[in-house]
Backbone atoms as SQL, in Angstrom:
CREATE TABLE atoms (id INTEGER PRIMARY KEY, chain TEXT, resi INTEGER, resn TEXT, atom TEXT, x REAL, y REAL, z REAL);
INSERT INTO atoms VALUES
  (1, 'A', 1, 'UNK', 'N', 347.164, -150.827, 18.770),
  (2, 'A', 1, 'UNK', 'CA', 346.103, -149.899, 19.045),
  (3, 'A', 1, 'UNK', 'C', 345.470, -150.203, 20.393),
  (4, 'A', 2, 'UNK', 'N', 345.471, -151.318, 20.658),
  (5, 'A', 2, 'UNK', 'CA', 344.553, -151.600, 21.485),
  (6, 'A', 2, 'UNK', 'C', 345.885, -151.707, 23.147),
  (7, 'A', 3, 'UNK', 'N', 347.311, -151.623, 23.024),
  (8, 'A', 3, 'UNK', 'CA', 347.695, -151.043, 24.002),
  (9, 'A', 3, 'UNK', 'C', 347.584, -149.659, 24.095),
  (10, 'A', 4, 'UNK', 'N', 347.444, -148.914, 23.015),
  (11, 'A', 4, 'UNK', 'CA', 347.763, -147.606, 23.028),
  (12, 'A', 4, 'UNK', 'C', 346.488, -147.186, 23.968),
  (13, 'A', 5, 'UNK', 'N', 345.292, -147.851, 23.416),
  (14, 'A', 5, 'UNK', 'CA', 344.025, -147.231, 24.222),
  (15, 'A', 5, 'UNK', 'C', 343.658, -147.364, 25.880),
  (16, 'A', 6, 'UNK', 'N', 344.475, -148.898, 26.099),
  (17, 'A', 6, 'UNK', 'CA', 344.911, -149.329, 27.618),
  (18, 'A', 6, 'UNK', 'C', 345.359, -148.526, 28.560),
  (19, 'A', 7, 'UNK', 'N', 346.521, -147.989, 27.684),
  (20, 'A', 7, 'UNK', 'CA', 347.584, -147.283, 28.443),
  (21, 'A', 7, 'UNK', 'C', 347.026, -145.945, 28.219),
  (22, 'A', 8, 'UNK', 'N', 346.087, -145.469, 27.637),
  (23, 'A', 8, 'UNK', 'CA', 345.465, -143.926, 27.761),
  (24, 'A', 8, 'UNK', 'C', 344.459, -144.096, 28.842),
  (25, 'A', 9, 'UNK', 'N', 343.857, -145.502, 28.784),
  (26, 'A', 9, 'UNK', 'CA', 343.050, -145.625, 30.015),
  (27, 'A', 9, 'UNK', 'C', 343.321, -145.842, 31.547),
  (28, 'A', 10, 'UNK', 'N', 344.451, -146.251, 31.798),
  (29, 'A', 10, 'UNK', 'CA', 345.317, -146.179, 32.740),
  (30, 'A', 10, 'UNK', 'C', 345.485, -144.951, 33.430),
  (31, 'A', 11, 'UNK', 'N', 345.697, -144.227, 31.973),
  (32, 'A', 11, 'UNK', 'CA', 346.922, -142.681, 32.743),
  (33, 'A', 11, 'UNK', 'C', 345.473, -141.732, 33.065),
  (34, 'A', 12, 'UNK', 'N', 344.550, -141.895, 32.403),
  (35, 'A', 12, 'UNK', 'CA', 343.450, -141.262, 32.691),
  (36, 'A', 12, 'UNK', 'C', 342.553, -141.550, 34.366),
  (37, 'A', 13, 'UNK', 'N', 342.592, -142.673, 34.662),
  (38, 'A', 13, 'UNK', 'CA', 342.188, -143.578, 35.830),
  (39, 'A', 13, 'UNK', 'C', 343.114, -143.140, 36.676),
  (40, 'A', 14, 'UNK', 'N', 344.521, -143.225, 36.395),
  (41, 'A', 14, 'UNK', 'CA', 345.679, -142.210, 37.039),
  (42, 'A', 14, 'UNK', 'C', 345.431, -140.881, 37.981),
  (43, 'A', 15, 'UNK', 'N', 345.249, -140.190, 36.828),
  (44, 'A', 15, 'UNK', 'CA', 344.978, -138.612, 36.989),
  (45, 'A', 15, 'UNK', 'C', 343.641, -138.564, 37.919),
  (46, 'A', 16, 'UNK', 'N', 342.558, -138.871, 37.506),
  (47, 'A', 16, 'UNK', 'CA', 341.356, -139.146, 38.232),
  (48, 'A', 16, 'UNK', 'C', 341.892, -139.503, 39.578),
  (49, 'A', 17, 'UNK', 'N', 342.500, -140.137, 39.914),
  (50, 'A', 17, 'UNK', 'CA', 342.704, -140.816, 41.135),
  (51, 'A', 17, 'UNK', 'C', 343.509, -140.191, 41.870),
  (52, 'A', 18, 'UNK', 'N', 344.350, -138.975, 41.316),
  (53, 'A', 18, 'UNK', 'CA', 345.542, -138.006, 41.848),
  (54, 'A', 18, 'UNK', 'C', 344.671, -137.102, 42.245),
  (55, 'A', 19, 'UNK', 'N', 343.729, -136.468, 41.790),
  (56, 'A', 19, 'UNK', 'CA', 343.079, -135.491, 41.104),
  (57, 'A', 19, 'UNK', 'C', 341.654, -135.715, 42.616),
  (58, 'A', 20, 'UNK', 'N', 341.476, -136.576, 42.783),
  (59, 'A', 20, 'UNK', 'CA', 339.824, -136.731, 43.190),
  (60, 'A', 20, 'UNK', 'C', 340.245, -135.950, 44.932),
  (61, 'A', 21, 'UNK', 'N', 341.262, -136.209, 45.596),
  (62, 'A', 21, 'UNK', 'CA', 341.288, -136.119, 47.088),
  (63, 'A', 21, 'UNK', 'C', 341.166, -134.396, 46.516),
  (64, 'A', 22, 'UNK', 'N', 341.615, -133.765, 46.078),
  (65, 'A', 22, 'UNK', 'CA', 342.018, -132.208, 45.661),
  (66, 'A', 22, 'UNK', 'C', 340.682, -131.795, 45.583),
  (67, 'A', 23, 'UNK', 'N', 339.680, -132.197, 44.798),
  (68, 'A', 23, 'UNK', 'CA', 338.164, -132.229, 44.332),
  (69, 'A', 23, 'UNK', 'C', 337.509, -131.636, 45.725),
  (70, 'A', 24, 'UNK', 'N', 337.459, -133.062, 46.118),
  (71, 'A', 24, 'UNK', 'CA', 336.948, -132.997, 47.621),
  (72, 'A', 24, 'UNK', 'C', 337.422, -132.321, 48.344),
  (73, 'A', 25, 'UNK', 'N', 339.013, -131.614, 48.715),
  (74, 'A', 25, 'UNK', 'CA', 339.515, -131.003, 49.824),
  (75, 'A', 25, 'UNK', 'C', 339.103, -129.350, 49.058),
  (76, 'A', 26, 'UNK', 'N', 338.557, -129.385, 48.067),
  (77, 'A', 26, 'UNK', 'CA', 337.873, -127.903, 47.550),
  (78, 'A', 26, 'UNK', 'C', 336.884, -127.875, 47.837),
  (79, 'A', 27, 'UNK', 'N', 335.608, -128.921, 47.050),
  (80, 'A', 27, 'UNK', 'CA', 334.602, -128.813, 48.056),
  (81, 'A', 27, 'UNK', 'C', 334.423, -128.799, 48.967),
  (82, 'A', 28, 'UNK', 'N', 334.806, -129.165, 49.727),
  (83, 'A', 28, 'UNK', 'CA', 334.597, -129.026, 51.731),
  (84, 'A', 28, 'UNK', 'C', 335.252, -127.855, 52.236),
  (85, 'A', 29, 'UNK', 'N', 336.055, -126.936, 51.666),
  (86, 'A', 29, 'UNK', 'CA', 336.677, -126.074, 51.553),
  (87, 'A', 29, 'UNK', 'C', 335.534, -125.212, 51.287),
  (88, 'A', 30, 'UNK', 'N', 334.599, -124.979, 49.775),
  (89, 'A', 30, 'UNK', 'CA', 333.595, -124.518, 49.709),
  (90, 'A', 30, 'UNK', 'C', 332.567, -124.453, 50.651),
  (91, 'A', 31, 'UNK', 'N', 332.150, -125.577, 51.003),
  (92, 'A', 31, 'UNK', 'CA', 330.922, -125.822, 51.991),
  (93, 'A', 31, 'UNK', 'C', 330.909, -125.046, 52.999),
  (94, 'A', 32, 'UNK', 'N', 332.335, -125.259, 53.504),
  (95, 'A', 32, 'UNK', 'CA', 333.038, -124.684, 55.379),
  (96, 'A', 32, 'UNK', 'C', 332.448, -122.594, 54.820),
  (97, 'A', 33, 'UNK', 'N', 333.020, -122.094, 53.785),
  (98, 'A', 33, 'UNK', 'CA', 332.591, -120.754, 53.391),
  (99, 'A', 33, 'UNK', 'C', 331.382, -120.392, 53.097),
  (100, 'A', 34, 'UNK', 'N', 330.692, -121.430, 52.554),
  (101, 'A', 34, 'UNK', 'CA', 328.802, -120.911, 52.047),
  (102, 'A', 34, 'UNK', 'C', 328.139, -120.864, 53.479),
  (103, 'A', 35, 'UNK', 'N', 328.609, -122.022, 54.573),
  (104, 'A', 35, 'UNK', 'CA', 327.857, -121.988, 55.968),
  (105, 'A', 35, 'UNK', 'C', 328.210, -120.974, 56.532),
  (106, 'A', 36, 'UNK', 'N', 329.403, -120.745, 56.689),
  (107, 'A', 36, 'UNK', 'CA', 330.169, -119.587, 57.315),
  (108, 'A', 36, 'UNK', 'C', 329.078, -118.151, 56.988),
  (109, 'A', 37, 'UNK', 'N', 328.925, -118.419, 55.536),
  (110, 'A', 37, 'UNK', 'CA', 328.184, -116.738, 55.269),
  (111, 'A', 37, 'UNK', 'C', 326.555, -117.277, 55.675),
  (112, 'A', 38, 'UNK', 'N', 326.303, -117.956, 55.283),
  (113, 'A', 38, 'UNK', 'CA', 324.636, -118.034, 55.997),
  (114, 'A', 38, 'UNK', 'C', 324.796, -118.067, 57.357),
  (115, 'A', 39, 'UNK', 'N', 325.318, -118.214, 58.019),
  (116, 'A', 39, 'UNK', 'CA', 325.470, -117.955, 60.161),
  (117, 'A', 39, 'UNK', 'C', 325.887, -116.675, 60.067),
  (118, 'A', 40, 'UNK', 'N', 326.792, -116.100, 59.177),
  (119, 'A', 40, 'UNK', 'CA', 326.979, -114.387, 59.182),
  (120, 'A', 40, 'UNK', 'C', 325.600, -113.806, 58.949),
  (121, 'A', 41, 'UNK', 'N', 324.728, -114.153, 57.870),
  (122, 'A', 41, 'UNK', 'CA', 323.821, -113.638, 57.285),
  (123, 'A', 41, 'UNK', 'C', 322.291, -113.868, 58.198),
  (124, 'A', 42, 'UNK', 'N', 322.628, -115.067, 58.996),
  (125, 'A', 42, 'UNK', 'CA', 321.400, -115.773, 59.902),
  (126, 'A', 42, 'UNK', 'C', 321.859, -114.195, 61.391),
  (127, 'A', 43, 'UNK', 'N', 323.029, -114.356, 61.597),
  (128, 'A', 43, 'UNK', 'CA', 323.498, -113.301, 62.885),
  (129, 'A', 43, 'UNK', 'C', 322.845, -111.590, 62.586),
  (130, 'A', 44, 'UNK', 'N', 323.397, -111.476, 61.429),
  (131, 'A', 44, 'UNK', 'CA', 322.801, -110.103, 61.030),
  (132, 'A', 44, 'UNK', 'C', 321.447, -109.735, 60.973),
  (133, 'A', 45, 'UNK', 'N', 320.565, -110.811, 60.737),
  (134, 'A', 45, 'UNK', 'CA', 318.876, -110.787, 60.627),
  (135, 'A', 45, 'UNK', 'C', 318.553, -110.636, 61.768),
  (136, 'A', 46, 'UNK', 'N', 319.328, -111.631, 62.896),
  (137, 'A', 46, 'UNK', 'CA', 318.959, -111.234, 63.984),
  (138, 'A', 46, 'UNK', 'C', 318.862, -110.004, 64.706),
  (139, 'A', 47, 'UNK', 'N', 320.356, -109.215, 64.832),
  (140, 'A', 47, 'UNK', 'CA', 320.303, -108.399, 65.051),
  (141, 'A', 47, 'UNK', 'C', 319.636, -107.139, 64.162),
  (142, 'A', 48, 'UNK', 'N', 319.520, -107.170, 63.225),
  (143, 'A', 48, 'UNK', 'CA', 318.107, -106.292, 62.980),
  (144, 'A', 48, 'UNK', 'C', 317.068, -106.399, 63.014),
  (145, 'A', 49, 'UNK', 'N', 316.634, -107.561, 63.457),
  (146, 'A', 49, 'UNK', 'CA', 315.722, -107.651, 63.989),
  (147, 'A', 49, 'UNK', 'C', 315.338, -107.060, 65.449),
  (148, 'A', 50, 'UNK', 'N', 316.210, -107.521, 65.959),
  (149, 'A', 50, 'UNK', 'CA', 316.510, -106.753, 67.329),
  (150, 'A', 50, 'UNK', 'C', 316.248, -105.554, 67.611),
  (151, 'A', 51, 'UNK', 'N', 317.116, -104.616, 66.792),
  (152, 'A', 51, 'UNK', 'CA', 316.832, -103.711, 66.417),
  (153, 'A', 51, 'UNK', 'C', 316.020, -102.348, 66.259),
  (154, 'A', 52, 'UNK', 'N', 315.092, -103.598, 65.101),
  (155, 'A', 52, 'UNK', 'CA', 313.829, -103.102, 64.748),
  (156, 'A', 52, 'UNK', 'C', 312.964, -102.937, 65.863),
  (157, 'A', 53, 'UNK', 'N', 313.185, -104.513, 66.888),
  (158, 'A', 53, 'UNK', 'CA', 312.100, -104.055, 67.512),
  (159, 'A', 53, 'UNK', 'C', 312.111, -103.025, 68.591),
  (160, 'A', 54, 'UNK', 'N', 313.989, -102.875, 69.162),
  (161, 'A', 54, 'UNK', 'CA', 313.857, -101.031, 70.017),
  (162, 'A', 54, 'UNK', 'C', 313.133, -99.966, 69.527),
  (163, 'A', 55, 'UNK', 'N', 313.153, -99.858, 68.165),
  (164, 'A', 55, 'UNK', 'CA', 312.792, -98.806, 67.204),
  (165, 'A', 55, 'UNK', 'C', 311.253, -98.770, 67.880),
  (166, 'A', 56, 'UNK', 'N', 310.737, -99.796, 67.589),
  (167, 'A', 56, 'UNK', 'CA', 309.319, -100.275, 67.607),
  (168, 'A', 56, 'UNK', 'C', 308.932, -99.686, 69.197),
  (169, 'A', 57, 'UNK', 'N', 309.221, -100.276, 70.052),
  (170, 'A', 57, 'UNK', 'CA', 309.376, -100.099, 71.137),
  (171, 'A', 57, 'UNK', 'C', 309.348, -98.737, 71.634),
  (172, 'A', 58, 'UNK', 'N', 310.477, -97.865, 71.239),
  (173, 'A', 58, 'UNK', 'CA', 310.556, -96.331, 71.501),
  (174, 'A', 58, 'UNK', 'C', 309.274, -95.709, 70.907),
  (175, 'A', 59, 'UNK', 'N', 308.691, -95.830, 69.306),
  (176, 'A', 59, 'UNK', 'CA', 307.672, -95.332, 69.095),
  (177, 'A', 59, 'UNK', 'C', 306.609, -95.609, 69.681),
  (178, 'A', 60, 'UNK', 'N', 306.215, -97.107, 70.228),
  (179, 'A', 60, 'UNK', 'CA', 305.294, -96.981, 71.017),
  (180, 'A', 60, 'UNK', 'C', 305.135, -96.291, 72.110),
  (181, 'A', 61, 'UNK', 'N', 306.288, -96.262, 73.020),
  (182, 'A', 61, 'UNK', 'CA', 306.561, -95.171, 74.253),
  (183, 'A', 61, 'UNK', 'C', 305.688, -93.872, 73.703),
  (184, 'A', 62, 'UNK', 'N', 306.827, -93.288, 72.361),
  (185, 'A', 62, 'UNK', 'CA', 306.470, -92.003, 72.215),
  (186, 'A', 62, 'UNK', 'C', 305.018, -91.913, 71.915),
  (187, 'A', 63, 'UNK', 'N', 304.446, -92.602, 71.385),
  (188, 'A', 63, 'UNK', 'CA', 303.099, -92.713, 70.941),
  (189, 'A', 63, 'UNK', 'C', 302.048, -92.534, 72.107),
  (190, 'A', 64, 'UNK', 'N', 302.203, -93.614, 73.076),
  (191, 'A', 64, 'UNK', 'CA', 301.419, -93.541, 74.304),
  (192, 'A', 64, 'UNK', 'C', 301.691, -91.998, 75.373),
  (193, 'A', 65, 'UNK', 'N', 303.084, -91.526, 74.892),
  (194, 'A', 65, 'UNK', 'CA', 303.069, -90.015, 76.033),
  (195, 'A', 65, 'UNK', 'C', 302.087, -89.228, 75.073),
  (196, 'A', 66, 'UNK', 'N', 302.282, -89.382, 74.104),
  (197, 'A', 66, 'UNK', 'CA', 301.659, -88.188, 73.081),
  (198, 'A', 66, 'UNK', 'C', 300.233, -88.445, 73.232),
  (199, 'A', 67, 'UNK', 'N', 299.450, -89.728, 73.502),
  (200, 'A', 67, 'UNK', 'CA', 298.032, -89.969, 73.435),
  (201, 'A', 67, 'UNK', 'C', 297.695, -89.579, 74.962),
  (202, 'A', 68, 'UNK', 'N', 298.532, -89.659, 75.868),
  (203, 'A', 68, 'UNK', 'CA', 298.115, -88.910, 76.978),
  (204, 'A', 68, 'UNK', 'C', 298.246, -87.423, 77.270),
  (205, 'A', 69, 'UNK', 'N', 299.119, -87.124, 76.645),
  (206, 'A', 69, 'UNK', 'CA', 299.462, -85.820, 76.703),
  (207, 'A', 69, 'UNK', 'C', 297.766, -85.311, 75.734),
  (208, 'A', 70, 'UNK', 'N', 297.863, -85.199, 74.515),
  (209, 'A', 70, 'UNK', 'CA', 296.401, -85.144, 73.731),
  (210, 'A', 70, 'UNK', 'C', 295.126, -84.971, 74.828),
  (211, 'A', 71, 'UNK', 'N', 295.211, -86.511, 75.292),
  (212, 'A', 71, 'UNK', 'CA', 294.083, -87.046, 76.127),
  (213, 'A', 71, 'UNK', 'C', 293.711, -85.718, 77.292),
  (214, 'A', 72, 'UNK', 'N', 294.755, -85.436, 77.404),
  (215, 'A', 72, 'UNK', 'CA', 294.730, -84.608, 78.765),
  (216, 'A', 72, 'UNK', 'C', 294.161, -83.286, 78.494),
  (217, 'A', 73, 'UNK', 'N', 294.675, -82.294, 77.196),
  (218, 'A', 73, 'UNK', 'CA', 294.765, -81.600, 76.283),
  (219, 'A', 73, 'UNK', 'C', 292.992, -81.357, 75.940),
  (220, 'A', 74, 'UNK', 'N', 292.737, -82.472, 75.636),
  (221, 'A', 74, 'UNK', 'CA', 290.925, -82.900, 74.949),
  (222, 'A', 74, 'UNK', 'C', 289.912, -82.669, 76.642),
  (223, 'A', 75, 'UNK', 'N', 290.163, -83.500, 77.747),
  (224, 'A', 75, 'UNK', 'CA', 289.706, -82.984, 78.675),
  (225, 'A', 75, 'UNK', 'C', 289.716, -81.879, 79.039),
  (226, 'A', 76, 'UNK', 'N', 290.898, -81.421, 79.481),
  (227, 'A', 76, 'UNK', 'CA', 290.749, -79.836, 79.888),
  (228, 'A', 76, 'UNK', 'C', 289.877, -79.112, 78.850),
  (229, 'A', 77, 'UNK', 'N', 289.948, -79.257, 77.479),
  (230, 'A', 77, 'UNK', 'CA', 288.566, -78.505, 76.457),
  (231, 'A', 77, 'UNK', 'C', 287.632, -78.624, 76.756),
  (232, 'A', 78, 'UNK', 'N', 287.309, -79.937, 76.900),
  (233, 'A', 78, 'UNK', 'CA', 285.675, -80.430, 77.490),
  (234, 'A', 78, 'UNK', 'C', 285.253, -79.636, 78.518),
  (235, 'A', 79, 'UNK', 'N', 286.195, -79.754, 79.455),
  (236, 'A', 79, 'UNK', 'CA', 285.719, -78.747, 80.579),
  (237, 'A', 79, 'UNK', 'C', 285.545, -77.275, 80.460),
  (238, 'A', 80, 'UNK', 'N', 286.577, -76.983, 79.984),
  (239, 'A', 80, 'UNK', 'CA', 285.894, -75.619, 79.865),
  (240, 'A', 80, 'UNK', 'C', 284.827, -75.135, 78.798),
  (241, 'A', 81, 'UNK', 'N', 284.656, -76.365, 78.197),
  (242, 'A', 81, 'UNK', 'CA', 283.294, -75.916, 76.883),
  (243, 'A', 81, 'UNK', 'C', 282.278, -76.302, 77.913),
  (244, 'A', 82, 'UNK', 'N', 282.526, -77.170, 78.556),
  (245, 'A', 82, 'UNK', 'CA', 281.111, -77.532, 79.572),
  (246, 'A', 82, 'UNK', 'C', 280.682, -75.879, 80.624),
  (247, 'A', 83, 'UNK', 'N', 281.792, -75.751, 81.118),
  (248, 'A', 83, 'UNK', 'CA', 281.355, -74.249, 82.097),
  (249, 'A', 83, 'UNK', 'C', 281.356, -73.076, 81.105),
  (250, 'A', 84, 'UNK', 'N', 281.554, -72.965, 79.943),
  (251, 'A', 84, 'UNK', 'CA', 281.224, -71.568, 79.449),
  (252, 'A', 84, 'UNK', 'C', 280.391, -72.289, 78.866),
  (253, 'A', 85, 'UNK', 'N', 279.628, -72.663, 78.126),
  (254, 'A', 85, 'UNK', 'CA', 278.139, -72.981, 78.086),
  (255, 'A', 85, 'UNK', 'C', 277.300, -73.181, 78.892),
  (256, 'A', 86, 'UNK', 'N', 277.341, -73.378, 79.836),
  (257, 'A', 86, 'UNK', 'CA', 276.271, -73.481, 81.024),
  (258, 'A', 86, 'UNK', 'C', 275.981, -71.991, 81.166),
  (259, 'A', 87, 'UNK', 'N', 274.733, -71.990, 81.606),
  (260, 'A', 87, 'UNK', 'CA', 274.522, -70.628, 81.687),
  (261, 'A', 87, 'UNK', 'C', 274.592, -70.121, 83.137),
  (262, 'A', 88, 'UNK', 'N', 274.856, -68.640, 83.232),
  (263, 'A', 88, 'UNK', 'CA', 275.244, -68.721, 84.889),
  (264, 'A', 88, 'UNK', 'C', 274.193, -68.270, 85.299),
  (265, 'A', 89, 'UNK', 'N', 273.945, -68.706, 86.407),
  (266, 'A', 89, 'UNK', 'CA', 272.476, -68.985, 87.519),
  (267, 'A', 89, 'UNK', 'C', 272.531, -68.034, 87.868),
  (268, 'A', 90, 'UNK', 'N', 270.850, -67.403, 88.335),
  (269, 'A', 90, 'UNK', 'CA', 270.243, -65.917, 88.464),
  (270, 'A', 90, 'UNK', 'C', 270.964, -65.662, 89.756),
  (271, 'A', 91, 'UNK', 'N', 271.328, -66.776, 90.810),
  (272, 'A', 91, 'UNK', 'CA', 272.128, -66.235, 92.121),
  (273, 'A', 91, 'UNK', 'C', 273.095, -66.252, 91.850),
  (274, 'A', 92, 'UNK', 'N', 274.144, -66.635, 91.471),
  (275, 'A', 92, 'UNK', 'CA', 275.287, -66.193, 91.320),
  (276, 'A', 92, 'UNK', 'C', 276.161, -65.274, 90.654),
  (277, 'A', 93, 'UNK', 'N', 276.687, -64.360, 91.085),
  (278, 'A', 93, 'UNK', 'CA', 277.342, -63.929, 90.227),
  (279, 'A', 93, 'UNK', 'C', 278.009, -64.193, 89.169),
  (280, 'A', 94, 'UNK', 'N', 277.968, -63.099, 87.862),
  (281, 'A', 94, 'UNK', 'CA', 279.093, -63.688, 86.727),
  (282, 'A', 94, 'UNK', 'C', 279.963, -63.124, 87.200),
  (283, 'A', 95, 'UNK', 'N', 281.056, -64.544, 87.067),
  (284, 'A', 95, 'UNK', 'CA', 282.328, -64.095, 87.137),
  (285, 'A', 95, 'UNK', 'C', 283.259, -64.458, 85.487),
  (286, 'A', 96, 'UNK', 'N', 284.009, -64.018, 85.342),
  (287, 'A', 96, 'UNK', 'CA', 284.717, -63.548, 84.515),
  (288, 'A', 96, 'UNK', 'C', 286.137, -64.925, 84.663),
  (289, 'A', 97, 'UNK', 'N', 286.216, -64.996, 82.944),
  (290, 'A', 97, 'UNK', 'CA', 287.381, -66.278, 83.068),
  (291, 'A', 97, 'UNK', 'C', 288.699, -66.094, 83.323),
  (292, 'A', 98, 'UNK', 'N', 289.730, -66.474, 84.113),
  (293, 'A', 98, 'UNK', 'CA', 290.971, -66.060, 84.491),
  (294, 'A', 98, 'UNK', 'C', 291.758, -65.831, 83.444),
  (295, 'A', 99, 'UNK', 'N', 292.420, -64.833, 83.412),
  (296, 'A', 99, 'UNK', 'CA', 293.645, -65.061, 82.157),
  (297, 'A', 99, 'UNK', 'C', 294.315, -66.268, 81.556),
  (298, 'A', 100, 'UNK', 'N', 294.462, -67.006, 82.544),
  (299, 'A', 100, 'UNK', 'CA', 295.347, -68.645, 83.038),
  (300, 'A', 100, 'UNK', 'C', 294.383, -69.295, 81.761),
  (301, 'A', 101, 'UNK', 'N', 293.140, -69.271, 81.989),
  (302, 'A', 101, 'UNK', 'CA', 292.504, -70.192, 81.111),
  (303, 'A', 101, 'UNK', 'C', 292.460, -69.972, 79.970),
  (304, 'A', 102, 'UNK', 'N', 292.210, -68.421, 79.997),
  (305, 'A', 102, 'UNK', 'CA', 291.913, -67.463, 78.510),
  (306, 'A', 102, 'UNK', 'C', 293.244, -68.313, 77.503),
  (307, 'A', 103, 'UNK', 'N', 294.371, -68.220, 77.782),
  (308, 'A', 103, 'UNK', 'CA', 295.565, -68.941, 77.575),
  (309, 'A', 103, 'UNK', 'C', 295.520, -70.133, 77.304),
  (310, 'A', 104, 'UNK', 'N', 294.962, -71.196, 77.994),
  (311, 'A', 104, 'UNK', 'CA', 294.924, -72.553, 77.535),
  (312, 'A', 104, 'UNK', 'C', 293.918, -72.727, 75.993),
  (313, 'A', 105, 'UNK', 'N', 293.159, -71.803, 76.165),
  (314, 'A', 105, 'UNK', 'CA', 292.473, -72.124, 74.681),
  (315, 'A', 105, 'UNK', 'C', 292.643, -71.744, 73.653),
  (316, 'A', 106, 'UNK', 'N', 293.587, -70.868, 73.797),
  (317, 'A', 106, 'UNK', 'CA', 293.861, -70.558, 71.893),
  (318, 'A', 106, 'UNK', 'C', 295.129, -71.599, 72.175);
């Protein structure tokens, strides 16, 4: 009995020992693929990030023409709410608003 258990312990210590370089040349095999996809996955963040921020970028553009464009839009009102409310002075003649303008306000 007690060779029988020797010699099972042997062939087992055996195998283990055939067996272990294979182990390892899988794991490292594994490792080399999980890094591989996190530097794929680290590359891709980047570039959407990137991305994102043209996106970002263009809307601000568009944002700032549009607040000037507005801006510009809001003055010219002002002004002409300022001269048709004023009242026109006993020397001067009334004159009458150009078509051109009549147009800008509706």
């Amino acid at each position: 009995m007690a060779t029988a258990k020797a010699s099972t312990s042997r062939m087992l210590e055996a195998a283990l020992a055939l067996s272990r370089p294979e182990i390892v040349i899988r794991y490292r095999e594994h490792l080399r693929t999980s890094i591989d996809e996190v530097q794929q996955q680290m590359t891709d963040a980047k570039e959407a990030a990137r991305l994102d921020g043209a996106t970002r970028d263009a809307t601000l553009k568009r944002l700032n023409n549009n607040l000037r464009v507005v801006t510009a839009r809001s003055s010219e009102v002002e002004n002409l709410i300022t001269r048709l409310s004023t009242p026109p002075s006993a020397s001067a003649p009334a004159t009458a608003v150009p078509d051109s303008e009549k147009a800008t306000i509706s």
